[in-house]
N, C-alpha and C positions, 0 to 999 in steps of 0.2 A: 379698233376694227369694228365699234360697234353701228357703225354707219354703214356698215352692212349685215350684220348679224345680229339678232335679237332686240333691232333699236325698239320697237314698243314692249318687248318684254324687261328689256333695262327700266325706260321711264318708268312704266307701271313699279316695277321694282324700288325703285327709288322713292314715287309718292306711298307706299305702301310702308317704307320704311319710315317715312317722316313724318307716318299720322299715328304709328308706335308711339313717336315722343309726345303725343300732345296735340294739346290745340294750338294753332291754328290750324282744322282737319286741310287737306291739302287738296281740291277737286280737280283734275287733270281724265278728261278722256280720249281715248284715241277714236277719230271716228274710220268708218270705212274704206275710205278713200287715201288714209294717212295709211291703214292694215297694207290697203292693196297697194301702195305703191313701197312700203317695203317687203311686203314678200316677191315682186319683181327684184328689189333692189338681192333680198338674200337669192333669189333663182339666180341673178346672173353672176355674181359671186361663186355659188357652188358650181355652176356652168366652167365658170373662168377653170376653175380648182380642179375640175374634172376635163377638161380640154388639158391643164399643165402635165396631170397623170397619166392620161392617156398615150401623150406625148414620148414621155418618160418610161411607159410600162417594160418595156426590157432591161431598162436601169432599176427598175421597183423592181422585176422579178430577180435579177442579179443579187440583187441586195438580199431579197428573201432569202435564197440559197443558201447565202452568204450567212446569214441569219440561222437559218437551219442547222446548216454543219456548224456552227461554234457550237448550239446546243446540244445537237448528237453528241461532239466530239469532247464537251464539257464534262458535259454526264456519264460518258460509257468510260472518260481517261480518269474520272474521280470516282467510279464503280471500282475500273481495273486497280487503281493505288490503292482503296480499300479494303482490298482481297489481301494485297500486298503487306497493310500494315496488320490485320486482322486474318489469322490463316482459318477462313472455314472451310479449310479440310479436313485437319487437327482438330481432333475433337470435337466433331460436328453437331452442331446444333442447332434447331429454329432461332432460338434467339439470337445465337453469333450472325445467323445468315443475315436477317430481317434486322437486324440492327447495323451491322457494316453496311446495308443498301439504305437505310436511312439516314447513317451518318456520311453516308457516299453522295446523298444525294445532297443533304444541305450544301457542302461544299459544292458540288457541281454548280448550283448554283450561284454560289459566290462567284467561282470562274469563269462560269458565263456572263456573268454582268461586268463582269472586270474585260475579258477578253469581248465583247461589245461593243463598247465604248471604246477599246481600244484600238480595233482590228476595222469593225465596219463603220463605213462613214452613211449617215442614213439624207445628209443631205439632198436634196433636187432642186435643181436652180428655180428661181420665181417660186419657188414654197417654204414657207418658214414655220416650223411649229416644232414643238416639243414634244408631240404626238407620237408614237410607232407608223411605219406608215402604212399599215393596213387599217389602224384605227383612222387614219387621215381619210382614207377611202372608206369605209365603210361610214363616215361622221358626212361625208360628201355626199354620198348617197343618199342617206335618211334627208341630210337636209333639201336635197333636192325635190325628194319624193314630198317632203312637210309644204315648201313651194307649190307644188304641183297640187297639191290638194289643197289648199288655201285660195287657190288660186281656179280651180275647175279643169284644168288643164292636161291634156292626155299625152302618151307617149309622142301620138305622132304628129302633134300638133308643132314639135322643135322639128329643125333645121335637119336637112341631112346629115349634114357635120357634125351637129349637135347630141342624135342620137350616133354615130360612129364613133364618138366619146366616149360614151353613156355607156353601148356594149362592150367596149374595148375594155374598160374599165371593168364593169360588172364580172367580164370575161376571166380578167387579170386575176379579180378578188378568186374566182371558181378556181383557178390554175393553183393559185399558192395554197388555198385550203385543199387539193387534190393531193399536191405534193407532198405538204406537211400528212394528208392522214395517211399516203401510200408510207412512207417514212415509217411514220408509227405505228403501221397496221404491221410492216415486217418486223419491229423490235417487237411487238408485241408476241406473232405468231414467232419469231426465231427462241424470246425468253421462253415460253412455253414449252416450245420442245426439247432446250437446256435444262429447264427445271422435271421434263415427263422423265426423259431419260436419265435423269441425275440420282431420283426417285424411284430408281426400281419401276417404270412406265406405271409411276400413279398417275393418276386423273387430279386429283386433288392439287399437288405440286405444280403439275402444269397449268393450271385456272389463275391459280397464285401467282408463279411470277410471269403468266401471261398478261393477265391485269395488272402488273406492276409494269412491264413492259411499254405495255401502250402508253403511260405517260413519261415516261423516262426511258432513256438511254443505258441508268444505271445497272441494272442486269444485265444488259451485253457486257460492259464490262468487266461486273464480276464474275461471270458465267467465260470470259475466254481466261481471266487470273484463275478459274476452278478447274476450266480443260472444260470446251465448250461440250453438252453432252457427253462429258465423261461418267458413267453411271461410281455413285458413293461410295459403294461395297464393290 
C-alpha cells in the first residue's frame, strides 16, 4: 500500500537505515515535486477511504451499537456473576466490594473480546484493515487534513461530493462518541446513586462508584446482584 501512503517517508526510511550500517553513506533526496505529487497521491487515497465510509456509515453505526452493547453487557453480566460468586452483602466490606468490581472487571473484559470477535463482524466491503473502525475514520481524517496542509489546500476547494463525504464522515465520528458518552454518562450517574443510597446517602460512596461507573458497566452489575439502591443497613 505504500504507493499510496508514506512513499517518501518509507524511502527516507530506508536510506536512513542503510547508512546505520556503514559506508557506503546512501544520498537519496526527494525533491518537491516528487513531495507534491505524493501528497495528491495520499489525498486521493484518504478521499477514496472516506467516500467508501461515508457510503457505509449506517452499517459503521450498526456496528458501533453492536459494539457497544457486547461491552455494556460484558461488563454489567461479569459485575452481576461477581456479586454472585462473592456475597458483598455478607459481611460487608470496602475491600470485598472494590475487589469483586475489579476482579469483575478483568473478566468482563476477557468476554468482551471473546464475544467480539465472535458476534460482531466489523467488515465493510472495499475496506480491509485490522484497524477498529473508528480508528479507521479517525486515521482518514488526520490523513486527509496532513494532505491538505502539505498541499495549501482548503475545505472548499474539494468537490461537492467530496466535502458531503467529509461531513458525513466527520458527522458519523460525533454520533458514536455521543452515543458511547450518553451510555456512560448514565452508568456513571445510575452507579452513583446505587452507591449514595447504598451508603446511608454518603457523598463520598456515591463519587466512588460514580467514577467507576463512567468507565465500566461493572457496577450496574453489581449494584442490581446487591439490590439496586438497596440501602446496607
Amino acid at each position: 500500500m505504500y504507493e499510496y501512503i508514506g512513499l517518501p517517508a518509507k524511502i527516507n526510511q530506508l536510506v536512513q537505515s542503510a547508512n546505520k550500517l556503514g559506508d557506503p553513506q546512501l544520498e537519496l533526496e526527494l525533491d518537491d515535486t516528487d513531495l507534491e505529487e505524493a501528497a495528491h497521491e495520499l489525498l486521493e487515497f484518504h478521499l477514496n477511504t472516506l467516500t467508501i465510509l461515508a457510503k457505509a456509515r449506517k452499517q459503521i453505526y450498526s456496528i458501533s451499537l453492536q459494539l457497544i452493547t457486547v461491552y455494556e453487557l460484558s461488563y454489567a453480566g461479569a459485575g452481576y456473576a461477581g456479586g454472585k460468586i462473592m456475597d458483598t452483602n455478607e459481611n460487608a466490606s470496602d475491600f470485598k466490594t472494590w475487589a469483586t468490581l475489579f476482579g469483575s472487571a478483568m473478566a468482563g473484559s476477557l468476554i468482551n473480546g471473546v464475544l467480539t470477535s465472535v458476534v460482531v463482524n466489523q467488515q465493510i466491503k472495499d475496506l480491509e484493515s485490522d484497524e477498529p473502525l473508528h480508528k479507521q475514520i479517525e486515521s482518514a481524517l488526520g490523513g486527509l487534513a496532513s494532505a491538505k496542509k502539505r498541499l495549501n489546500m482548503s475545505h472548499s476547494e474539494f468537490s461537492p461530493a467530496a466535502k458531503k463525504h467529509i461531513d458525513d464522515v466527520s458527522d458519523l465520528l460525533i454520533k458514536i462518541a455521543s452515543t458511547l458518552a450518553t451510555v456512560r454518562t448514565f452508568s456513571g450517574i445510575a452507579s452513583a446513586y446505587h452507591g449514595f443510597k447504598r451508603n446511608n446517602d454518603n457523598l463520598g460512596y456515591a463519587m466512588a462508584w460514580g467514577l467507576t461507573g463512567l468507565f465500566t458497566a461493572t457496577p450496574i452489575g453489581l449494584a442490581l446482584e446487591q439490590g439496586f439502591a438497596k440501602p446496607l443497613n
